[in-house]
C-alpha positions as CSV (number, residue, x, y, z in Angstrom):
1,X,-39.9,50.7,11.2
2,X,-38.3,47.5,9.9
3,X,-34.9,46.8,10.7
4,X,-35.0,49.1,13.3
5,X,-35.4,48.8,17.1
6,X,-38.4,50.1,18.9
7,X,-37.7,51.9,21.8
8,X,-39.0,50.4,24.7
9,X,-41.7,53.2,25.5
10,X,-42.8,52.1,21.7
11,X,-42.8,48.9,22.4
12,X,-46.3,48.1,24.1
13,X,-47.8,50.7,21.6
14,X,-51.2,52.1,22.6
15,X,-53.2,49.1,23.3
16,X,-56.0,50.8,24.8
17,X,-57.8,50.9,21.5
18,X,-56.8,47.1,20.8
19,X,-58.9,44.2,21.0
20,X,-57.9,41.4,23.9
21,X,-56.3,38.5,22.5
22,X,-56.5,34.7,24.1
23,X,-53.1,32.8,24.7
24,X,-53.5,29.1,25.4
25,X,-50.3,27.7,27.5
26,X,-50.0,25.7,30.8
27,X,-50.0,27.8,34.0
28,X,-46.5,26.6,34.7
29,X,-45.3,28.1,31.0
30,X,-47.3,31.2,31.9
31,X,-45.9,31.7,35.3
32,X,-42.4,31.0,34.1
33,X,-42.6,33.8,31.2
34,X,-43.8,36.0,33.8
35,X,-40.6,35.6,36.0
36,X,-38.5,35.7,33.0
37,X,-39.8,38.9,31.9
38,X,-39.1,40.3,35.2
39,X,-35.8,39.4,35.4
40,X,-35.0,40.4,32.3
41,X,-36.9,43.8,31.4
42,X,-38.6,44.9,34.9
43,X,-40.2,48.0,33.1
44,X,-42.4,45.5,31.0
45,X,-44.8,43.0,31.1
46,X,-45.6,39.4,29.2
47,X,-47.8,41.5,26.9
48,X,-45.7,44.1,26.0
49,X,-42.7,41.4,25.5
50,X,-45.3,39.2,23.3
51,X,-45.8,42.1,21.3
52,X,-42.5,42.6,20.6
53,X,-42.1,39.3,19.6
54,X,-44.5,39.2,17.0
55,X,-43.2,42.4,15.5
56,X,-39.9,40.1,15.1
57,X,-41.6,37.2,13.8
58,X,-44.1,39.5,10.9
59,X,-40.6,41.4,9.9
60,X,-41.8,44.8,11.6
61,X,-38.0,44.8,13.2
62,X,-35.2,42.9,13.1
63,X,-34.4,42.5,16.8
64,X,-35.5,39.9,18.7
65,X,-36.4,40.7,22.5
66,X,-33.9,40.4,24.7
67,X,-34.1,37.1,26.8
68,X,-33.0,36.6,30.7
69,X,-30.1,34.4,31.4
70,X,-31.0,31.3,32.4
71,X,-31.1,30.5,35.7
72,X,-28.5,27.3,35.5
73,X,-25.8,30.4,35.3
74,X,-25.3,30.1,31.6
75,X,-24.7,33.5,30.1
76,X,-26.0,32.5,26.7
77,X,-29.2,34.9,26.0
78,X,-29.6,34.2,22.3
């Protein structure tokens, strides 16, 4: 599917079947994506939005996720 958005049921793929993966970042960073993701896509999860992510960054899609608006009240959401 490159170049083409997943639809956000395809997103978190089946991941039943997948080995776990370790993340290493502070508890702060961690808590903070957590609230971020929840603002921004409450259907999903840090996992699901890492995912999605990393099909951006290997060329699987073109789209990046979408990212919250900052809490400062800028509306830039790059």
């Amino acid at each position: 599917m490159r170049g083409s958005a997943l639809p956000l049921k395809m997103i978190g793929g089946d991941v039943a079947d997948t080995p776990f993966r370790r993340v290493r970042m502070s508890d702060d960073m961690w808590g903070r994506f957590g609230e971020a993701v929840a603002n921004a896509e409450p259907e999903l999860d840090r996992s699901k939005v890492l995912r999605e992510f990393v099909r951006w960054y290997i060329g699987e899609t073109d789209d990046l996720p979408r990212r919250p608006a900052p809490k400062n009240g800028d509306t830039d959401t790059r």
